[in-house]
PyMOL Python script that loads the backbone (N, CA, C, O; Angstrom):
from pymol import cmd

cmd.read_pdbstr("""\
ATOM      1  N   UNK A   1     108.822  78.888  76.018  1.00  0.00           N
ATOM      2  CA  UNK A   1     107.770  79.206  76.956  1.00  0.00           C
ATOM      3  C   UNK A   1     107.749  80.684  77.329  1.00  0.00           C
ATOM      4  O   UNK A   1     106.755  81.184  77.857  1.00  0.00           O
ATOM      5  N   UNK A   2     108.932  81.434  77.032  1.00  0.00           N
ATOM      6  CA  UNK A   2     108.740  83.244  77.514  1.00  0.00           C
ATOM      7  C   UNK A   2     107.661  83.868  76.370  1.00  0.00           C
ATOM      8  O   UNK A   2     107.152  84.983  76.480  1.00  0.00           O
ATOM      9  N   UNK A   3     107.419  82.965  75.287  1.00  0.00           N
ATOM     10  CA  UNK A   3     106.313  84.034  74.452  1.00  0.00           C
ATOM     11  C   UNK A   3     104.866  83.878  75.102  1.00  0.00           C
ATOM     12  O   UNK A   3     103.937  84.686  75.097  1.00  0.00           O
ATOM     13  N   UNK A   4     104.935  82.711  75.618  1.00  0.00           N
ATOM     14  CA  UNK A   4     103.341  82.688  75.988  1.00  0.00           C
ATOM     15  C   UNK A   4     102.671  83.745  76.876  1.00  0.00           C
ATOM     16  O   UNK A   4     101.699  84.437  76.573  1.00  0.00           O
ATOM     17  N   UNK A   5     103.312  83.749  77.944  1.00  0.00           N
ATOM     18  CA  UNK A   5     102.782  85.238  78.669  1.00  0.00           C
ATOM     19  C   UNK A   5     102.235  86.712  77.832  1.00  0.00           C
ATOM     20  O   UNK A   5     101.326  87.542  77.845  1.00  0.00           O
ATOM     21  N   UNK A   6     103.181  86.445  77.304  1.00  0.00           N
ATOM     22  CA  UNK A   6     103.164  87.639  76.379  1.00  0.00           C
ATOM     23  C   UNK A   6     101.804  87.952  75.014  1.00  0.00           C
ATOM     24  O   UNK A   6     101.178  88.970  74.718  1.00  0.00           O
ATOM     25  N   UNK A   7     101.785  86.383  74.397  1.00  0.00           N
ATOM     26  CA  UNK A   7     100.787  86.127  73.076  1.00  0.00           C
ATOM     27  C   UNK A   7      99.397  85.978  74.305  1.00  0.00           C
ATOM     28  O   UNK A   7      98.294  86.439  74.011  1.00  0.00           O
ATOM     29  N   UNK A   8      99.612  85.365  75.511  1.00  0.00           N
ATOM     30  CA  UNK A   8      98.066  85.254  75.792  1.00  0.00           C
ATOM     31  C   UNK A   8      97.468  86.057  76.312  1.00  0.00           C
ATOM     32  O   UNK A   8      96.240  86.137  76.275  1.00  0.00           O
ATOM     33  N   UNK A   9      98.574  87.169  77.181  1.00  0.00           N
ATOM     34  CA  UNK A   9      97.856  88.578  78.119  1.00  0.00           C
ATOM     35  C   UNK A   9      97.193  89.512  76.481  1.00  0.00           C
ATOM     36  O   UNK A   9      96.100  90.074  76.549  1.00  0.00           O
ATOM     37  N   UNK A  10      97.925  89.539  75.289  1.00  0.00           N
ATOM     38  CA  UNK A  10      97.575  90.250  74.132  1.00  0.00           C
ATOM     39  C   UNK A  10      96.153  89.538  74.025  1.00  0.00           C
ATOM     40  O   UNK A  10      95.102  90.129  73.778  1.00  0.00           O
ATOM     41  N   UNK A  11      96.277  88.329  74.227  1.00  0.00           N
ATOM     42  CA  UNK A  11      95.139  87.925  73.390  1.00  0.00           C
ATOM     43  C   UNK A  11      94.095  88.365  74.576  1.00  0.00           C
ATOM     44  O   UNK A  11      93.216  89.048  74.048  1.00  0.00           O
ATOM     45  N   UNK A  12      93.891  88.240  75.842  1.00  0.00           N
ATOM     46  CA  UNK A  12      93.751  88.593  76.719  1.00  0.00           C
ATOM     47  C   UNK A  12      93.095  89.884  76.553  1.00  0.00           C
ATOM     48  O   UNK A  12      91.877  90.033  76.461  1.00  0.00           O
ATOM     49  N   UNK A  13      93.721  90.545  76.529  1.00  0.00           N
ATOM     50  CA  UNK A  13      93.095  91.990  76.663  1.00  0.00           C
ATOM     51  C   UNK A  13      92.442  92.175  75.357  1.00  0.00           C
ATOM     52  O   UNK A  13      91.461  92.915  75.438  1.00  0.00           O
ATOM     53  N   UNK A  14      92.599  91.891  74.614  1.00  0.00           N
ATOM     54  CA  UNK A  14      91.921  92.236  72.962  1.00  0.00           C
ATOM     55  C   UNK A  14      90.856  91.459  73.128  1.00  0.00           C
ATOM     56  O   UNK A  14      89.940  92.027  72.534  1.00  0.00           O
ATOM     57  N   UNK A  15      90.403  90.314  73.684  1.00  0.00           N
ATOM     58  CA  UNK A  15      89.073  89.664  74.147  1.00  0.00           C
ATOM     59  C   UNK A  15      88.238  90.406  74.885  1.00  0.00           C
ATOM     60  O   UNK A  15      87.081  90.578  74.501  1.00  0.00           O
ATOM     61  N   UNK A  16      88.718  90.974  76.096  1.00  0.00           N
ATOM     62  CA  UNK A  16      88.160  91.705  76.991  1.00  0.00           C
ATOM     63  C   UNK A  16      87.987  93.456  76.366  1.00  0.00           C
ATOM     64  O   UNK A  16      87.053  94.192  76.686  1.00  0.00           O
ATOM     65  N   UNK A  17      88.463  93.618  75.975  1.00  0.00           N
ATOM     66  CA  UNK A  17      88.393  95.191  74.707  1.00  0.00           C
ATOM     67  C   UNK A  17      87.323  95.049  74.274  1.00  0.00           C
ATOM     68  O   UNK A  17      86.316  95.631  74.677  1.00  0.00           O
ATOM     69  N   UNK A  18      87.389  94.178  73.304  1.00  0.00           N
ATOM     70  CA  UNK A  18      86.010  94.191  72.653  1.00  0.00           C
ATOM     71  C   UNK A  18      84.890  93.781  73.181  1.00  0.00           C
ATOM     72  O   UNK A  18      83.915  94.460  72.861  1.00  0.00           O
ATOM     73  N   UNK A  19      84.572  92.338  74.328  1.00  0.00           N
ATOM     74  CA  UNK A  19      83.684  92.663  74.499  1.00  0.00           C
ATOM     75  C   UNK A  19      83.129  93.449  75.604  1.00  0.00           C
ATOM     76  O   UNK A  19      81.933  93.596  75.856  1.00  0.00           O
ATOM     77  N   UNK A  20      84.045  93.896  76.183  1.00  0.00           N
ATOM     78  CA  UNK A  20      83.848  95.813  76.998  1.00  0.00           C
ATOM     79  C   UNK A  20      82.848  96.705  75.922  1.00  0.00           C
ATOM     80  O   UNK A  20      81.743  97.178  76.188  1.00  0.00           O
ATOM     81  N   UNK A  21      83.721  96.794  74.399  1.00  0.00           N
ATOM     82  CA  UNK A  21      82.904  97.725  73.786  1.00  0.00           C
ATOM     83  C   UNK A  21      81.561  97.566  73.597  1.00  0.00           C
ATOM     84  O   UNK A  21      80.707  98.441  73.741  1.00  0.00           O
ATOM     85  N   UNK A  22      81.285  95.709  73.066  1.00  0.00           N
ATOM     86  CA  UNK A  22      80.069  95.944  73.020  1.00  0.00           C
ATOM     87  C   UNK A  22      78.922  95.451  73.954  1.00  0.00           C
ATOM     88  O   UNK A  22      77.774  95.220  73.574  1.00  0.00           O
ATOM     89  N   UNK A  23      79.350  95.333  75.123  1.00  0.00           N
ATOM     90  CA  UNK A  23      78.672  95.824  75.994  1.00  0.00           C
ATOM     91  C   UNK A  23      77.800  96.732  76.757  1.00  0.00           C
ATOM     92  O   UNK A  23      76.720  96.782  77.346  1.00  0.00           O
ATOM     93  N   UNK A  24      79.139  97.624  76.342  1.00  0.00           N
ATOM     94  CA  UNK A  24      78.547  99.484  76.726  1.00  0.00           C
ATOM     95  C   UNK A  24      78.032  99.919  75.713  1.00  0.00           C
ATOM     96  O   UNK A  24      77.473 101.015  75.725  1.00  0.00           O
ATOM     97  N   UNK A  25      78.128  98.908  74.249  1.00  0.00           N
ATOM     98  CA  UNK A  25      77.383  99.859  73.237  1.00  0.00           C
ATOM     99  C   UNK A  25      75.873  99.229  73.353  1.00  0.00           C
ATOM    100  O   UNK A  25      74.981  99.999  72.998  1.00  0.00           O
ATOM    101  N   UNK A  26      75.493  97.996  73.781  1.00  0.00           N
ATOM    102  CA  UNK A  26      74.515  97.334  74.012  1.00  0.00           C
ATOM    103  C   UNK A  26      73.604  97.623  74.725  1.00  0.00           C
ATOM    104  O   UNK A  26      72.424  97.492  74.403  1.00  0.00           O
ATOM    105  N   UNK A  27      74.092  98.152  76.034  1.00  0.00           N
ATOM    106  CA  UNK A  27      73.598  98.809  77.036  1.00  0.00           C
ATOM    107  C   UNK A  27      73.059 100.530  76.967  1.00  0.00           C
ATOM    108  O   UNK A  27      72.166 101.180  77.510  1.00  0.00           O
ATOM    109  N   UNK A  28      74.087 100.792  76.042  1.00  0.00           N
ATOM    110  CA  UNK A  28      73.944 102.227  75.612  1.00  0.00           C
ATOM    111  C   UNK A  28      72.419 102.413  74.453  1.00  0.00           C
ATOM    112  O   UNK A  28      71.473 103.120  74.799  1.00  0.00           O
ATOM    113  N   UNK A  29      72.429 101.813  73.384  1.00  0.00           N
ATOM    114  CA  UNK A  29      71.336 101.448  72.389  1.00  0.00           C
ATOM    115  C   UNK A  29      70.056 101.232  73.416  1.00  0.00           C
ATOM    116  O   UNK A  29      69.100 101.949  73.118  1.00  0.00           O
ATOM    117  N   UNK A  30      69.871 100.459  74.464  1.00  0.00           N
ATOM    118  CA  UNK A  30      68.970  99.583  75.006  1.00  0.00           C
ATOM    119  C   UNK A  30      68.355 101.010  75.417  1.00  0.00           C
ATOM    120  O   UNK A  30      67.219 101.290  75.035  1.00  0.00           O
ATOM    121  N   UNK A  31      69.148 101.977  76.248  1.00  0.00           N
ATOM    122  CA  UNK A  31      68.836 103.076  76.540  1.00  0.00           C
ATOM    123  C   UNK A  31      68.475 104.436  75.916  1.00  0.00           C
ATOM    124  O   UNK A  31      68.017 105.529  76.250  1.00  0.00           O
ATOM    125  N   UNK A  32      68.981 103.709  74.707  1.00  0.00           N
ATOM    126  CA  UNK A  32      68.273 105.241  73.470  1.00  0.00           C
ATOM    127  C   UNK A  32      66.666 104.487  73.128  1.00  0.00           C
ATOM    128  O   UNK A  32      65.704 105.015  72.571  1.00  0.00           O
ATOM    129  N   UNK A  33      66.807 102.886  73.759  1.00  0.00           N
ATOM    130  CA  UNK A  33      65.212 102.640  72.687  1.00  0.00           C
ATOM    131  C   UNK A  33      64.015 103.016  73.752  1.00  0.00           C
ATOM    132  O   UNK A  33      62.847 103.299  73.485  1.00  0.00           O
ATOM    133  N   UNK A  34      64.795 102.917  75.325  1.00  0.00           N
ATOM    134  CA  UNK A  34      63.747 103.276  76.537  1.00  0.00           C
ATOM    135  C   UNK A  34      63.914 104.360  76.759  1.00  0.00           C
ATOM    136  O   UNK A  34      64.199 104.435  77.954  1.00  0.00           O
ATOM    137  N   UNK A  35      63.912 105.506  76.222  1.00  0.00           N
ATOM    138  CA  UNK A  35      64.029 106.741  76.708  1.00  0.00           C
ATOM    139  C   UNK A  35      62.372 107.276  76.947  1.00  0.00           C
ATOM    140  O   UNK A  35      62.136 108.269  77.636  1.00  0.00           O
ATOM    141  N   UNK A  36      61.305 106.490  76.295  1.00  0.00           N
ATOM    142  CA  UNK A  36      60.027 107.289  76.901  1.00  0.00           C
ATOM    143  C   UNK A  36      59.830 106.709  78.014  1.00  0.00           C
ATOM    144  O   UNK A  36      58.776 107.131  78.489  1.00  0.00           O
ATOM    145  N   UNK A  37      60.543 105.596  78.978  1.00  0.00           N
ATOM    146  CA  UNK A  37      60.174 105.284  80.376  1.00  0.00           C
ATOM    147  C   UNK A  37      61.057 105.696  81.215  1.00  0.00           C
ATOM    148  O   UNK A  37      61.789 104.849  81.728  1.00  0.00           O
ATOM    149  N   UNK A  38      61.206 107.044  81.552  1.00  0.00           N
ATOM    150  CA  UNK A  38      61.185 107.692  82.561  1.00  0.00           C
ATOM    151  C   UNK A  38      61.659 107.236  84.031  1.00  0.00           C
ATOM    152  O   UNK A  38      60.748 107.578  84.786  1.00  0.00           O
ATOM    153  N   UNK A  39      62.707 106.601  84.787  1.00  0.00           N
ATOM    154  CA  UNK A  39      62.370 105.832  85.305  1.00  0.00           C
ATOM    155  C   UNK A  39      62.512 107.084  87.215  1.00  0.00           C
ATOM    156  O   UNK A  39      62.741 108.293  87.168  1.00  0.00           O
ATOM    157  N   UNK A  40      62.366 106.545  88.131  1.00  0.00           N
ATOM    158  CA  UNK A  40      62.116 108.085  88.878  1.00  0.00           C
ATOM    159  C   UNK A  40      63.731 108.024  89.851  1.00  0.00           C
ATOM    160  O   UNK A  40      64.110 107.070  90.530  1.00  0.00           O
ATOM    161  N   UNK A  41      64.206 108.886  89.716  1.00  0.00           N
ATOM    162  CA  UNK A  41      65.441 109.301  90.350  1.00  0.00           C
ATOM    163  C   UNK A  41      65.905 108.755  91.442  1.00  0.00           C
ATOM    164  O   UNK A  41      66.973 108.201  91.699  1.00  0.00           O
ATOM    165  N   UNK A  42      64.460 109.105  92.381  1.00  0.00           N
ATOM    166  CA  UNK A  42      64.794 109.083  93.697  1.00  0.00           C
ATOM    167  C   UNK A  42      64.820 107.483  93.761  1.00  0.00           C
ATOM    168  O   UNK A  42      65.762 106.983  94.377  1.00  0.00           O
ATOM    169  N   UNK A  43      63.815 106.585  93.145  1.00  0.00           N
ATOM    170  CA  UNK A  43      63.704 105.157  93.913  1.00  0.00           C
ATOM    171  C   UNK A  43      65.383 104.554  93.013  1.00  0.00           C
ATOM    172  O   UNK A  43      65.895 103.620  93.630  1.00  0.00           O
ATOM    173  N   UNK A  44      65.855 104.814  92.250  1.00  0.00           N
ATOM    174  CA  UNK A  44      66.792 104.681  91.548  1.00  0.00           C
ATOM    175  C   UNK A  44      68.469 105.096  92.444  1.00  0.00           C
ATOM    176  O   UNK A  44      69.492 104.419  92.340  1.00  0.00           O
ATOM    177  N   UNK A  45      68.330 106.220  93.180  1.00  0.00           N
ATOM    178  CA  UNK A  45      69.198 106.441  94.227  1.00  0.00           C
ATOM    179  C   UNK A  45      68.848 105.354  95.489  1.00  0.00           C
ATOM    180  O   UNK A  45      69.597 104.379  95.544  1.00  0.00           O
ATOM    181  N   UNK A  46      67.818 105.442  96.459  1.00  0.00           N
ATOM    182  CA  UNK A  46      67.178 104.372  97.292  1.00  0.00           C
ATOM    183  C   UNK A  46      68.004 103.070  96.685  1.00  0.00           C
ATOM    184  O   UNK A  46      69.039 102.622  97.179  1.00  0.00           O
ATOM    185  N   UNK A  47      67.325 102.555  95.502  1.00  0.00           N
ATOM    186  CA  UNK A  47      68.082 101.373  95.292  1.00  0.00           C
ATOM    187  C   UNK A  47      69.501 101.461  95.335  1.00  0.00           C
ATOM    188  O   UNK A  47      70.054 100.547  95.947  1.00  0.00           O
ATOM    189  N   UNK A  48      70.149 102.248  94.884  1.00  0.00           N
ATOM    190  CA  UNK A  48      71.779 101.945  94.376  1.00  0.00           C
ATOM    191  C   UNK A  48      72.117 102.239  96.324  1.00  0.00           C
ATOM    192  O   UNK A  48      72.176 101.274  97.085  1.00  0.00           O
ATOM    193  N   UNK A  49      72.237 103.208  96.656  1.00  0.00           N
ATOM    194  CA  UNK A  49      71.944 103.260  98.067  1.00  0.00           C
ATOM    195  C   UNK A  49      71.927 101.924  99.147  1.00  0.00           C
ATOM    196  O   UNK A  49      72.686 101.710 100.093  1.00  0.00           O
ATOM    197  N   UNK A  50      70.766 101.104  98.643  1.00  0.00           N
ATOM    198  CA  UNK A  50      70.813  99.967  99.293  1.00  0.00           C
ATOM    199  C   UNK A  50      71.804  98.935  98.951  1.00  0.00           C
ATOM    200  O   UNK A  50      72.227  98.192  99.836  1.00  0.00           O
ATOM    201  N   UNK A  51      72.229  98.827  97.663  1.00  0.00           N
ATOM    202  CA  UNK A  51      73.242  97.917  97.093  1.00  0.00           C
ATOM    203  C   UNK A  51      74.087  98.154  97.583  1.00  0.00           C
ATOM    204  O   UNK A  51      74.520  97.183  98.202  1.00  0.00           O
ATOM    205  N   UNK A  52      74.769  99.173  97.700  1.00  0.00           N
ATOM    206  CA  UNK A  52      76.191 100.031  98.296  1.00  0.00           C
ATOM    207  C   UNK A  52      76.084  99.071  99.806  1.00  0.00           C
ATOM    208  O   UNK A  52      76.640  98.012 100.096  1.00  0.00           O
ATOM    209  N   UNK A  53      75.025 100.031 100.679  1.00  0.00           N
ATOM    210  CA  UNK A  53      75.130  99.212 101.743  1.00  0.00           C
ATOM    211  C   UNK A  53      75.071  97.981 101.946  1.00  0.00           C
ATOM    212  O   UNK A  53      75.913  97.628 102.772  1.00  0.00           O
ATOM    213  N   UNK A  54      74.060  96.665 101.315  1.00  0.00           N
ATOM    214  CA  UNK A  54      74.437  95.460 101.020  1.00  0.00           C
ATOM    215  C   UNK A  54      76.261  95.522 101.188  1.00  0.00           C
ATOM    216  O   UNK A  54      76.921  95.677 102.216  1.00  0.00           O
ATOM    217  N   UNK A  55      76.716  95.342  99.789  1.00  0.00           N
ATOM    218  CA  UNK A  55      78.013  95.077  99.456  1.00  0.00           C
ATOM    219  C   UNK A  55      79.231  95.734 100.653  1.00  0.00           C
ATOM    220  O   UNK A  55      80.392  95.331 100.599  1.00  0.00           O
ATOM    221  N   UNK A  56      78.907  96.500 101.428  1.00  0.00           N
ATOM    222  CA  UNK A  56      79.750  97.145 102.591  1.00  0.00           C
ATOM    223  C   UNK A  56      79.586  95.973 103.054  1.00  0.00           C
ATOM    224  O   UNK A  56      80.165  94.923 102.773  1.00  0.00           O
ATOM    225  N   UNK A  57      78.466  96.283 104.048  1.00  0.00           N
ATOM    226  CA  UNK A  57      78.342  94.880 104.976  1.00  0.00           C
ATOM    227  C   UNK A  57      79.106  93.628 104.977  1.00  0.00           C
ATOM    228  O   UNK A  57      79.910  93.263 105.835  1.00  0.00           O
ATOM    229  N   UNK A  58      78.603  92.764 103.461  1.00  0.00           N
ATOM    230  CA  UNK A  58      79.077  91.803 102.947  1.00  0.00           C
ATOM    231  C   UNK A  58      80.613  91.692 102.628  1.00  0.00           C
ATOM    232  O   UNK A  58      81.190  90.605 102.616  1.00  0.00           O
ATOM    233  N   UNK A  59      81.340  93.089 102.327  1.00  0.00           N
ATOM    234  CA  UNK A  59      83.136  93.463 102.450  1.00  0.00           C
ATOM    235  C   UNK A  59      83.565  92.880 103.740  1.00  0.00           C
ATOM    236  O   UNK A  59      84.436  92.034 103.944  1.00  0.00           O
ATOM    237  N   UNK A  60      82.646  93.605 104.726  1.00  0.00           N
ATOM    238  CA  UNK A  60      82.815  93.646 105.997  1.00  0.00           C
ATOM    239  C   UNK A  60      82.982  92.396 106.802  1.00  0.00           C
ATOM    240  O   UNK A  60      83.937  92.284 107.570  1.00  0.00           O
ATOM    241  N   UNK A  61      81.972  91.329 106.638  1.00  0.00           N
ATOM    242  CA  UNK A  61      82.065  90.075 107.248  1.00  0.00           C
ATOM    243  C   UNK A  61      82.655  89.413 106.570  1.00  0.00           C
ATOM    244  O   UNK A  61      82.959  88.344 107.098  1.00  0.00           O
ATOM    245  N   UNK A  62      83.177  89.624 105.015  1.00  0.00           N
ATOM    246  CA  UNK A  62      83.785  88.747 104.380  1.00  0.00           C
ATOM    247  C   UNK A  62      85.700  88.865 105.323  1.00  0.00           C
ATOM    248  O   UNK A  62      86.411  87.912 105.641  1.00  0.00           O
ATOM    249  N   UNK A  63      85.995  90.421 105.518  1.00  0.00           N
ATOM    250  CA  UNK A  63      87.242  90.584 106.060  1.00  0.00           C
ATOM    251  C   UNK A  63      87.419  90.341 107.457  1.00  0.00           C
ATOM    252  O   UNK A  63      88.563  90.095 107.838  1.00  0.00           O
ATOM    253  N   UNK A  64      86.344  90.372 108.412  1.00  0.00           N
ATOM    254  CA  UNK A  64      85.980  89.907 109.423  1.00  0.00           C
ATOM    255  C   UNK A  64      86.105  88.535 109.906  1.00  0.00           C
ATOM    256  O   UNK A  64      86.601  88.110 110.950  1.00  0.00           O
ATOM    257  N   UNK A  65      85.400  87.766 108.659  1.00  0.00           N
ATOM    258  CA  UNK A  65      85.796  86.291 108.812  1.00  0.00           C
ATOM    259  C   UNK A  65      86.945  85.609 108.478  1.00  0.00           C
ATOM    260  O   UNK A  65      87.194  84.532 109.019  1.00  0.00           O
ATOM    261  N   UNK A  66      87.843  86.206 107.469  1.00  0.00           N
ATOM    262  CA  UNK A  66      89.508  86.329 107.105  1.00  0.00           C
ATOM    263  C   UNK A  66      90.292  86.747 108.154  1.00  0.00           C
ATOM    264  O   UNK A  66      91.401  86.246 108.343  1.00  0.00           O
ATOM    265  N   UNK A  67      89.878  87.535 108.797  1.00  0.00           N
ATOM    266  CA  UNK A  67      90.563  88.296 110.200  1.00  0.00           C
ATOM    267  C   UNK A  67      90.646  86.630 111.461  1.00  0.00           C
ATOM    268  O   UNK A  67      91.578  85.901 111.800  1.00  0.00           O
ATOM    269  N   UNK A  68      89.923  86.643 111.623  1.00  0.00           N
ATOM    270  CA  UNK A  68      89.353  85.309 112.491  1.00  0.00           C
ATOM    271  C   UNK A  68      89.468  84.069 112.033  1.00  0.00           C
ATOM    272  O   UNK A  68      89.079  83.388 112.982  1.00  0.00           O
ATOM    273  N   UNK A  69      89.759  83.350 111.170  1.00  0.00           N
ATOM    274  CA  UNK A  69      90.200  81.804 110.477  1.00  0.00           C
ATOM    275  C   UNK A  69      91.601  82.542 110.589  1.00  0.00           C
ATOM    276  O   UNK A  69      92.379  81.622 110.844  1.00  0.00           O
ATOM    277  N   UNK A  70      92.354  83.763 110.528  1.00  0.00           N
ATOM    278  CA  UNK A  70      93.688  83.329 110.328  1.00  0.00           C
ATOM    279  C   UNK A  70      94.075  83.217 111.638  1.00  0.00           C
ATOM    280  O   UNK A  70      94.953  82.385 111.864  1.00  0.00           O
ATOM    281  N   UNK A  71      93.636  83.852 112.562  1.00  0.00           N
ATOM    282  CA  UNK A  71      93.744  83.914 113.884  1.00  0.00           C
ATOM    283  C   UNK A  71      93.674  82.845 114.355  1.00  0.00           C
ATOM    284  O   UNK A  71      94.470  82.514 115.234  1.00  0.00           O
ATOM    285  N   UNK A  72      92.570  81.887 113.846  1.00  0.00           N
ATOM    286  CA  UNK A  72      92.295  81.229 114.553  1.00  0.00           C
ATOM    287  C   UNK A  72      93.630  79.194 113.985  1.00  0.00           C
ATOM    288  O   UNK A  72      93.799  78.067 114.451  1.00  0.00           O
ATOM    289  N   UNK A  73      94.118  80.021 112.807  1.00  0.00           N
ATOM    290  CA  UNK A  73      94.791  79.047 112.186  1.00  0.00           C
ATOM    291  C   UNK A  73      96.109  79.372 112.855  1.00  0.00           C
ATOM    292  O   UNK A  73      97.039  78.579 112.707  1.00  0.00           O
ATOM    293  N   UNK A  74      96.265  80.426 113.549  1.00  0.00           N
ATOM    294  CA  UNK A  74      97.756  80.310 113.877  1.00  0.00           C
ATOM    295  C   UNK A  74      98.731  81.309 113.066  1.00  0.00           C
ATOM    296  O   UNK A  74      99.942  81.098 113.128  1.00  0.00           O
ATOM    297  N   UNK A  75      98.171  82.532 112.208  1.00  0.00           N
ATOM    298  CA  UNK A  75      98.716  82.542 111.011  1.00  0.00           C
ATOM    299  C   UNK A  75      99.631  83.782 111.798  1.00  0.00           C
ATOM    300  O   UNK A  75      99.839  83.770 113.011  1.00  0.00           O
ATOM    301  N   UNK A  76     100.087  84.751 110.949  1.00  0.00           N
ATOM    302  CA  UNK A  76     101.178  86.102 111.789  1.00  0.00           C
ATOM    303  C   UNK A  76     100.175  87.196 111.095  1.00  0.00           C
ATOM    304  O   UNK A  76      99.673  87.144 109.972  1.00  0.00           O
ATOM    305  N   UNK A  77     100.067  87.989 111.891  1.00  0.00           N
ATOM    306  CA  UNK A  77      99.163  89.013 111.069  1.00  0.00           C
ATOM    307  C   UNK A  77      99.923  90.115 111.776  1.00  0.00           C
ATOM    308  O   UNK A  77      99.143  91.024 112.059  1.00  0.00           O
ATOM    309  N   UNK A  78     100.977  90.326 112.105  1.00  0.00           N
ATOM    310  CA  UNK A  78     101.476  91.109 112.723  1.00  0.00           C
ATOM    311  C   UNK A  78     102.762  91.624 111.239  1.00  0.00           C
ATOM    312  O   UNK A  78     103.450  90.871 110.551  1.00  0.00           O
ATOM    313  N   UNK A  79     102.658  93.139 111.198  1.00  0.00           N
ATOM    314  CA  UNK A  79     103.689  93.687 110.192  1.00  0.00           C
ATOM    315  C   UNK A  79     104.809  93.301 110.964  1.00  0.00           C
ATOM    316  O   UNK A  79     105.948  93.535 110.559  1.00  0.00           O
TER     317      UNK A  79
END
""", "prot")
cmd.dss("prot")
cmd.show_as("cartoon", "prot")
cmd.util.cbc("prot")
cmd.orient("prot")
């Protein structure tokens, strides 16, 4: 049983390698074939902008509500 860790994290990462590569090469191509649509900067910042803030928020009440069920379970949150 000590090889398995070993044969499946390999296999593991050599799954995830490749399809990393062709992902970004997929994504990359998609973007050499749309290069005459232009797309505009600013609403492109705005959006990512809003996602960011989404996903804060959502960090936020997710650790918020972890903070409070352990509290409220009794747990030690004290170092």
């Amino acid at each position: 049983m000590d090889w398995f860790p070993i044969v499946f994290g390999t296999f593991k990462v050599v799954a995830l390698s490749i399809g990393m590569f062709f992902a970004v090469k997929w994504h990359y191509d998609q973007g050499q074939k749309n290069t005459d649509k232009k797309m505009d900067k600013r609403a492109v910042l705005v959006a990512t902008g809003k996602l960011t803030a989404l996903f804060m928020l959502a960090l936020l009440a997710l650790g918020l509500l972890t903070f409070f069920l352990a509290r409220h379970l009794g747990l030690d949150l004290g170092f």
